[in-house]
C-alpha positions in Angstrom: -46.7 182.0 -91.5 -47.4 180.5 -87.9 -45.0 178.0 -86.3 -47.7 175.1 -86.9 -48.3 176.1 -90.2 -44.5 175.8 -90.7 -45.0 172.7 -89.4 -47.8 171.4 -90.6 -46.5 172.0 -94.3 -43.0 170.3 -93.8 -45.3 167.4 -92.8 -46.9 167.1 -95.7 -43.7 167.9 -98.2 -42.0 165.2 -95.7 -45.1 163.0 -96.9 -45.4 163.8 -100.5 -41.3 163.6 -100.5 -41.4 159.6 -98.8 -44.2 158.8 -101.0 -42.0 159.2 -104.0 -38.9 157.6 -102.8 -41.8 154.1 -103.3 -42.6 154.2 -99.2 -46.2 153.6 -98.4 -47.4 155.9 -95.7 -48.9 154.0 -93.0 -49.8 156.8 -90.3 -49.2 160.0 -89.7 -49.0 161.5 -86.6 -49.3 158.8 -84.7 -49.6 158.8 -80.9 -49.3 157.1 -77.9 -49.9 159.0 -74.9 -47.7 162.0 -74.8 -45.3 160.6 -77.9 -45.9 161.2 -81.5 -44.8 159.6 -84.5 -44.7 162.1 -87.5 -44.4 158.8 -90.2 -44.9 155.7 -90.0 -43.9 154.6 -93.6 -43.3 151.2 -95.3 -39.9 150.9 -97.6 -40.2 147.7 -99.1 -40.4 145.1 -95.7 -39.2 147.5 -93.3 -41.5 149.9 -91.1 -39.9 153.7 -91.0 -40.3 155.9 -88.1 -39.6 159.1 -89.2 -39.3 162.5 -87.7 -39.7 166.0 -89.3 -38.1 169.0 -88.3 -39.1 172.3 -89.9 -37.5 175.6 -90.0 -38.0 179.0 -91.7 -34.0 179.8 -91.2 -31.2 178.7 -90.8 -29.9 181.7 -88.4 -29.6 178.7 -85.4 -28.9 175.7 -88.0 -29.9 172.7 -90.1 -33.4 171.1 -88.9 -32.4 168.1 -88.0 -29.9 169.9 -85.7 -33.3 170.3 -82.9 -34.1 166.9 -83.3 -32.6 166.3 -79.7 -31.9 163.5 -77.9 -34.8 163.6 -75.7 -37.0 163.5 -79.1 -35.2 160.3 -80.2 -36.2 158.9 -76.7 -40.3 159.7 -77.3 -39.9 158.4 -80.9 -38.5 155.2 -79.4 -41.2 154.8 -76.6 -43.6 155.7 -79.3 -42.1 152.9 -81.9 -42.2 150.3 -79.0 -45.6 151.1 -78.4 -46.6 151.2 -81.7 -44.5 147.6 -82.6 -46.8 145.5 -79.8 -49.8 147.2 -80.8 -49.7 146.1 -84.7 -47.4 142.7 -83.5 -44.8 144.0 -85.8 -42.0 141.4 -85.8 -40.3 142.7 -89.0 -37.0 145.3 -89.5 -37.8 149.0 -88.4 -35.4 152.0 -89.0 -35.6 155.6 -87.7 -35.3 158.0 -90.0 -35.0 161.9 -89.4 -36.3 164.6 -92.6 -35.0 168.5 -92.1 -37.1 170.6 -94.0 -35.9 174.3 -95.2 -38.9 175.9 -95.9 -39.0 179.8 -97.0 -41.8 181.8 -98.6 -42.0 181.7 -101.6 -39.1 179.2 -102.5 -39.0 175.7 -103.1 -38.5 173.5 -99.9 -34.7 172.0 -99.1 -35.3 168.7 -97.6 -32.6 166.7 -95.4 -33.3 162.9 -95.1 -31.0 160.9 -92.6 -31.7 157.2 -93.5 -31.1 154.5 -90.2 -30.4 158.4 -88.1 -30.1 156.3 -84.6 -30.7 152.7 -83.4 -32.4 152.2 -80.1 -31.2 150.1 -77.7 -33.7 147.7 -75.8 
């Protein structure tokens, strides 16, 4: 399997996975500019940003583990961006989903609820 099709199908277990924790998927791969939002959920009155990190091993560790700094930085600029556009005044979390995926085996998924908070 290709690297985007690695990553293309955590995407859509991170989706199907959100969906039936009762979040309402707002947009997916949102962007602005050069930043991208994998989610943009809805959990009850708070907007979710979340990002999805997919592997095929865990030879260099978990997922989330390359979910870097830098990363949390473009989902921020993103999240800003994306706040003033809809004139969302409301809660917002960032969230962060690891996804295990090997062939032919059921998908280990990591969710990190509230993973950072962004100082303006």
């Amino acid at each position: 399997m290709k690297k985007s099709q690695i990553g293309q199908r955590g995407e859509n277990l991170a989706t199907e996975y959100v969906i039936r924790k009762g979040m309402k998927i707002l947009a997916r791969n949102w962007r602005s500019g050069r930043q991208e939002l994998d989610i943009i959920a809805l959990d009850g009155d708070q907007v979710v940003f979340i990002e999805v990190k997919t592997r095929s091993s865990q030879r260099f560790g978990q997922p989330i583990e390359f979910i870097t700094a830098t990363k949390q930085d473009h989902m921020v600029k993103a999240a800003t961006q994306w706040l003033m556009t809809e004139g969302w005044e409301g809660e917002f979390r960032f969230d962060l989903i690891g996804i295990l995926s090997y062939p032919d085996e059921p998908a280990q998924i990591q969710h990190v609820r509230d993973a950072f908070f962004p100082f303006f």
